[in-house]
C-alpha positions as CSV (number, residue, x, y, z in Angstrom):
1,X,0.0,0.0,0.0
2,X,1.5,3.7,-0.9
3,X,2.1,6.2,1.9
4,X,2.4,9.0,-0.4
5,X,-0.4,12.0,-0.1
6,X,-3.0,11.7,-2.9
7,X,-2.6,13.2,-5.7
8,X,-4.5,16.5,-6.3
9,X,-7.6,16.8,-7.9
10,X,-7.7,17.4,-12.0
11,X,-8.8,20.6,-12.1
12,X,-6.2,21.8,-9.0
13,X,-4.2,24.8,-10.2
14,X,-1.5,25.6,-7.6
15,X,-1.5,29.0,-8.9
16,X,-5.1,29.9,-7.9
17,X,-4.7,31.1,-4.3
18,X,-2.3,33.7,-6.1
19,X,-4.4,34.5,-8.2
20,X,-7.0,35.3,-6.2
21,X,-5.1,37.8,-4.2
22,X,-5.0,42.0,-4.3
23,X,-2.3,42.9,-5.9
24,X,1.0,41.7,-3.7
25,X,-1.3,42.0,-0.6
26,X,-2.3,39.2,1.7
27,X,-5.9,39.8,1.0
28,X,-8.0,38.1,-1.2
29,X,-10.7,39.0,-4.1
30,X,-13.2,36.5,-2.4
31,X,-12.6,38.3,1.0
32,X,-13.8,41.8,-0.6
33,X,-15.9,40.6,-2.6
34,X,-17.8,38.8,0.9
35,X,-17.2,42.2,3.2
36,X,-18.8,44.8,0.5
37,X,-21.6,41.9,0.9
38,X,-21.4,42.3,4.6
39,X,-21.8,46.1,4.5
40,X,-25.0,46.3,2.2
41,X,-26.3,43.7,4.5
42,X,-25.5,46.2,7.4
43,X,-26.5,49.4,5.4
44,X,-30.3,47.6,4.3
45,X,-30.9,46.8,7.7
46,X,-29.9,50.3,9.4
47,X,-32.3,51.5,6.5
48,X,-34.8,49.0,7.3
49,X,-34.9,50.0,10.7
50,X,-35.2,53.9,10.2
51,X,-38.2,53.2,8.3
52,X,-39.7,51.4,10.9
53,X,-38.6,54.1,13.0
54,X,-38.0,51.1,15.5
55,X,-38.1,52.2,19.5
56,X,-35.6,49.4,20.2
57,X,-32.4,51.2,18.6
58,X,-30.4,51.5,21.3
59,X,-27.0,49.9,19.6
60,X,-28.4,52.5,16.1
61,X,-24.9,54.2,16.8
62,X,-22.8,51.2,17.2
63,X,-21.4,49.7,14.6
64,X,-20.9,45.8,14.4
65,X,-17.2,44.9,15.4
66,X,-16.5,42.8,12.7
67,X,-17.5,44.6,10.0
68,X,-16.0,47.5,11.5
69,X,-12.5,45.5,11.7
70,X,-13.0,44.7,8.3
71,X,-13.6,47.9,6.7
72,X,-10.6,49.4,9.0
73,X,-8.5,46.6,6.9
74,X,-9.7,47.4,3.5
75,X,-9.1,51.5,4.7
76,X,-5.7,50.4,5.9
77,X,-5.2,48.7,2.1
78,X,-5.7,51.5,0.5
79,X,-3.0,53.3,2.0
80,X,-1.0,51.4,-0.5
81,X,-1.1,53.5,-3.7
82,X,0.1,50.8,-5.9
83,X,-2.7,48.7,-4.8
84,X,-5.6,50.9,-5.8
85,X,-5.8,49.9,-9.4
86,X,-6.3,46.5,-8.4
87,X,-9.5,47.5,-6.9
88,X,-11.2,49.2,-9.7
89,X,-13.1,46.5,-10.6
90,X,-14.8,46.0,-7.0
91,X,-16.9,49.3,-7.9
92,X,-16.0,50.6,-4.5
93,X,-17.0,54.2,-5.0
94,X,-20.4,53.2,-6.8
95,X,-21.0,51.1,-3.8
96,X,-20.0,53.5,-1.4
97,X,-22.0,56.4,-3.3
98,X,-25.4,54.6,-2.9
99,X,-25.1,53.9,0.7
100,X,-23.6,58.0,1.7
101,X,-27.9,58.4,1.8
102,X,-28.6,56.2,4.0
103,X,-25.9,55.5,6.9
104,X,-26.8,57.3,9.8
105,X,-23.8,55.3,12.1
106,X,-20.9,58.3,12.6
107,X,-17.9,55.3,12.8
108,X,-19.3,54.0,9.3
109,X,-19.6,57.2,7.9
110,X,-16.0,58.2,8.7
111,X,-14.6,55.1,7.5
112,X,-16.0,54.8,4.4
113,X,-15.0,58.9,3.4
114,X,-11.7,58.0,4.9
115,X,-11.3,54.8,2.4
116,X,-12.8,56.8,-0.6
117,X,-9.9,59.6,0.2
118,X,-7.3,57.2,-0.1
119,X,-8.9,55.8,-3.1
120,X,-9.5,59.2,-4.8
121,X,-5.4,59.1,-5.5
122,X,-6.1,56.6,-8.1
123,X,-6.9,58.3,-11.6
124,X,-9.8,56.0,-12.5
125,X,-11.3,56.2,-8.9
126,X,-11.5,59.7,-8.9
127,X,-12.8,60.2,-12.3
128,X,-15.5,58.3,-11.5
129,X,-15.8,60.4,-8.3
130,X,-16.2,63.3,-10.5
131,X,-18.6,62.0,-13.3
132,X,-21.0,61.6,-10.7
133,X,-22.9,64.5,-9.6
134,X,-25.0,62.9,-7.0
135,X,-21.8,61.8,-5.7
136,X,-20.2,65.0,-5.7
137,X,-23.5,66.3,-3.6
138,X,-23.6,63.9,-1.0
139,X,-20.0,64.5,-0.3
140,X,-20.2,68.1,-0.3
141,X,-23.4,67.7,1.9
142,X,-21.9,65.6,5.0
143,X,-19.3,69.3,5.5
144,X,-23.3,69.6,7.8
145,X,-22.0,66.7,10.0
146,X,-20.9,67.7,13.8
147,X,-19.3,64.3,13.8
148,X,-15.3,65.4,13.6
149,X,-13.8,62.4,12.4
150,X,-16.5,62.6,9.9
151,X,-15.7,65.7,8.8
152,X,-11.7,65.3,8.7
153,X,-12.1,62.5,6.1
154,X,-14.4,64.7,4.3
155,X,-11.7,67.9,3.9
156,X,-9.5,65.0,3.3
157,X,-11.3,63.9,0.2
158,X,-12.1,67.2,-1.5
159,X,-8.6,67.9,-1.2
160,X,-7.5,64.8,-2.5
161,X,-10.4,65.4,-6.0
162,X,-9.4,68.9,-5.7
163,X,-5.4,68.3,-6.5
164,X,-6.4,66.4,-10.0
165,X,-6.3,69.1,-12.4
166,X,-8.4,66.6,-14.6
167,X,-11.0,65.8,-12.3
168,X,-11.5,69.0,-10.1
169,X,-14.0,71.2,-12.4
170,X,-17.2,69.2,-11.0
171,X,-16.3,70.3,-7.7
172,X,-15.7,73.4,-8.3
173,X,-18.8,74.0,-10.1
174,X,-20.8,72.4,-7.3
175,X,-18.5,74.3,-4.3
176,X,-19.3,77.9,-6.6
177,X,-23.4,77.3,-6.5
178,X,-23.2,75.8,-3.3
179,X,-23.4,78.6,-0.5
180,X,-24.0,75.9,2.6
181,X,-20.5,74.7,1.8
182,X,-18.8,78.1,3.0
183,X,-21.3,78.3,5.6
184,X,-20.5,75.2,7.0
185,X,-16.5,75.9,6.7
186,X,-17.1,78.9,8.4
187,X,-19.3,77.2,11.4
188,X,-16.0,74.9,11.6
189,X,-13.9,77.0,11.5
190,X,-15.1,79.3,14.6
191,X,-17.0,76.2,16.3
192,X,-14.4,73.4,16.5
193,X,-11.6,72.6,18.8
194,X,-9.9,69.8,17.1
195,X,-6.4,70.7,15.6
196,X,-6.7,68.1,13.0
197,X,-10.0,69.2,11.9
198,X,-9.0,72.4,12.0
199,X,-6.1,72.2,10.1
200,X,-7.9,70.4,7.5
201,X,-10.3,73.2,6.9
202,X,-8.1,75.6,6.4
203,X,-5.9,73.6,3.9
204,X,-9.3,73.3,1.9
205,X,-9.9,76.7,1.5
206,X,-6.4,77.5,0.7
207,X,-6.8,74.7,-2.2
208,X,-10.4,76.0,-3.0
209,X,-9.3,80.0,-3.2
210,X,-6.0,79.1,-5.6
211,X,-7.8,77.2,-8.1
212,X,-10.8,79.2,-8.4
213,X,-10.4,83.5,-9.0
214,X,-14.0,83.7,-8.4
215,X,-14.3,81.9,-5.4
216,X,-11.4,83.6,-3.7
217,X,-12.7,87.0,-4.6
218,X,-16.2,86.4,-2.7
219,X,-14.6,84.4,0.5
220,X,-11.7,86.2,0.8
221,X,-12.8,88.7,3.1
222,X,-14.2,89.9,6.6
223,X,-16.0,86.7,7.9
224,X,-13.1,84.1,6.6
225,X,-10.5,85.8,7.6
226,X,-12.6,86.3,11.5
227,X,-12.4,82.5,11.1
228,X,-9.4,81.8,10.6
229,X,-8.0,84.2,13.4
230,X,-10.5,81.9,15.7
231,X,-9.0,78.9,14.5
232,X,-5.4,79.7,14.8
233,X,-5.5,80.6,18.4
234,X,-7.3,77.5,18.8
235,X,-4.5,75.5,17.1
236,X,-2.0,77.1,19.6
237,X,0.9,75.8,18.1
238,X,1.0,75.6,14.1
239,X,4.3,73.8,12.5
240,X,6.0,74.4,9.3
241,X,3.9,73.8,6.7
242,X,0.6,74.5,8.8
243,X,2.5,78.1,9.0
244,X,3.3,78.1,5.4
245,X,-0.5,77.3,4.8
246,X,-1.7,79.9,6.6
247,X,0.7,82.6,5.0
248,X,-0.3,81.3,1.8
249,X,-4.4,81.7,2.9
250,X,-3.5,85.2,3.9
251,X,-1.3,85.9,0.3
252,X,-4.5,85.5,-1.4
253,X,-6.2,87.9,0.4
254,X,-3.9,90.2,-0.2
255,X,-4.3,89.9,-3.7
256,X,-8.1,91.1,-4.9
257,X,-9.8,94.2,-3.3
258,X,-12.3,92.4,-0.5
259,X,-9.1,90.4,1.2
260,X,-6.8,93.6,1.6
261,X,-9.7,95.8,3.3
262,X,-10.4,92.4,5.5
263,X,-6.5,92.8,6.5
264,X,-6.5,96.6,6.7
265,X,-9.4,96.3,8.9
266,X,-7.9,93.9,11.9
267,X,-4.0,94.6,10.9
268,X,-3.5,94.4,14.5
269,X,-5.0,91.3,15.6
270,X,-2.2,89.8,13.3
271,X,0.9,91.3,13.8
């Protein structure tokens, strides 16, 4: 009688596991694949419940631990530029886009910005990003959150879009007819206490106001500038290139007619 292991089956390919992985990651197709699964199961039933306006929601906020380790994995992943093409074809952002509507659990909401930031370095993710105008809206839309790490992600993103001198236009467009989305940089601005957050506002207008004249000429003046006095004493201590940002912010006032009568008109509150 042999001793040897059998043989493997027929249709055995050695090379499949392989295959079946992201890139030169240790994850595998089959495990996105069965998360992204995992979180439209989680997203129906949070919708499922707000409809039924259920009395019993006492975990509404919590999201499952799992899942949650899961998604931190895939937002870890995509840290990895030179993995991001490889996940094109899981349609993350069209995924992503028709849940934004109807999450209502802040840890869930944060993750999946901060995931679609990291994925918005990839050319094909963010053109997609910026062909779609509901998705451009929703994103815009959550700068109403008071949820901070929420709202980090979200400066994050824009940002991100807003560097692609392809892709940016949309935004733009939507930023210009959008008058919420100053007021609710402003209301951050003069309302928050978080550094990070902070920070990340002010490197979004600095972004917004260099790439668009028009823009700069209508928020570059008393109320912004108010702001942004608020939120540097709140920083406390700014670093080298926060400083530089903020020297930058205050260059472009300097240069149209509403930002220099802002900074003639509390010249000593700065120096």
């Amino acid at each position: 009688m042999s001793t040897r292991n059998p043989s493997p089956p027929p249709d055995y390919d050695g090379n499949e596991n392989q295959i079946d992985m992201i890139g030169d990651t240790t994850y595998s197709r089959r495990w996105l694949f069965s998360m992204l699964i995992k979180f439209l199961e989680s997203v129906n039933k949070e919708t499922s419940a707000t409809w039924a306006n259920s009395e019993d929601n006492s975990d509404g906020d919590r999201l499952d631990s799992e899942l949650e380790e899961q998604l931190c994995c895939l937002w870890d992943l995509t840290v990895n530029r030179d993995v991001l093409k490889f996940l094109d074809e899981f349609e993350i952002v069209s995924i992503f886009n028709n849940a934004l509507g109807d999450v209502q659990k802040p840890r869930l909401l944060e993750i999946m910005v901060g995931i679609l930031a990291n994925l918005a370095y990839d050319p094909v993710a963010c053109r997609k990003m910026s062909e779609s105008e509901s998705f451009i809206i929703r994103i815009t839309s959550l700068l109403y959150s008071r949820d901070t790490p929420t709202l980090i992600e979200t400066c994050r993103l824009i940002q991100t879009v807003l560097a692609s001198d392809e892709y940016k236009m949309p935004w733009l467009d939507e930023i210009r007819f959008q008058p919420e989305f100053f007021e609710n940089i402003l209301f951050i601005l003069k309302s928050s206490t978080n550094a990070n957050l902070l920070i990340g506002a002010v490197r979004l207008i600095d972004v917004i106001t260099r790439d668009d004249d028009s823009l700069a000429e209508v928020w570059c003046g008393d109320q912004l500038l108010k702001a942004i006095l608020i939120a540097q004493h709140e920083m406390k201590w700014l670093h080298g290139s926060e400083v530089e940002i903020i020297h930058r912010l205050l260059y472009t006032f300097s240069s149209n007619v509403n930002g220099v009568s802002a900074l003639a008109a509390i010249f000593h509150f700065i120096f």
